[in-house]
Structure formats: C-alpha cells, structure tokens
N, C-alpha and C positions, 0 to 999 in steps of 0.2 A: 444590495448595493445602495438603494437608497436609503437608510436604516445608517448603514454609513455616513452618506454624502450629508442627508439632515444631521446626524450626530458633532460633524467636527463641520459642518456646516462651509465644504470645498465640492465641486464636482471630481470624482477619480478619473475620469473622461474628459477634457474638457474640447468643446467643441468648436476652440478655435484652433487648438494644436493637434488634437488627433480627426482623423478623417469618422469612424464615428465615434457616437457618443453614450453607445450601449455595448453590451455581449450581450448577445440571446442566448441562452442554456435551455435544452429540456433534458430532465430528470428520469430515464425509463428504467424503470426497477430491474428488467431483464437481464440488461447490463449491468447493474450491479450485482445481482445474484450471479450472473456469469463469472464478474471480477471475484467476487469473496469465493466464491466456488474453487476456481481455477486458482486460487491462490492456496487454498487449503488442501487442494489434490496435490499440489508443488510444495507444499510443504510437510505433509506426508511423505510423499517420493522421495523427498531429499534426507528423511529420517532412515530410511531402507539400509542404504548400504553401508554408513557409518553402525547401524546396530546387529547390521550383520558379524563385520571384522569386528566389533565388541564380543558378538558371542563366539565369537572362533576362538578365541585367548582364555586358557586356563587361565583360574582366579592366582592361582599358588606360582604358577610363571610369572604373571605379572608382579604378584608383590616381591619375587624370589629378590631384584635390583634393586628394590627400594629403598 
C-alpha cells in the first residue's frame, strides 16, 4: 500500500476521515494452500455428475435429433 500511496502520491487511508490509517494483513501459506486445495476438490466434485449423465447417453441417441 505504500508503493501506492508514494506512486500517485495521496494517502488510501486518510487519517482525518477514517478512524485508522492502516490494514494489518498477515500472509499464512496454510490458508492458502487450504483455499487452492478446497477449491480444486470443489471443482473436481462438481465435474462428477455432469460426466456421469454424459456417459449414460449412447453416442448414436444423441446424434439420432440432430
């Protein structure tokens, strides 16, 4: 944020309108590996049952309409 604030040379905080004049963040990998983890089992899972009912439909059924 300050990399910011020097660049266009404005506080994003300013500390007469907001009460403070930081965000504290800490960074813990766990959590991230958690999020991309859990995001990638949830997007496996959600692959499951749409390529089930694909494989249930003959190919020659399906084109028969087309």
């Amino acid at each position: 944020m300050s990399a910011v604030e020097s660049l266009f040379g404005m506080q994003v905080f300013d500390p007469e309108v907001y009460f403070i004049s930081q965000l504290p963040s800490v960074l813990l990998w766990q959590d991230v590996l958690l999020i991309c983890g859990t995001a990638l089992l949830l997007s496996f899972v959600a692959t499951l049952y749409p390529a089930y009912r694909a494989a249930q439909i003959e190919p020659a059924e399906a084109l028969r309409y087309e």
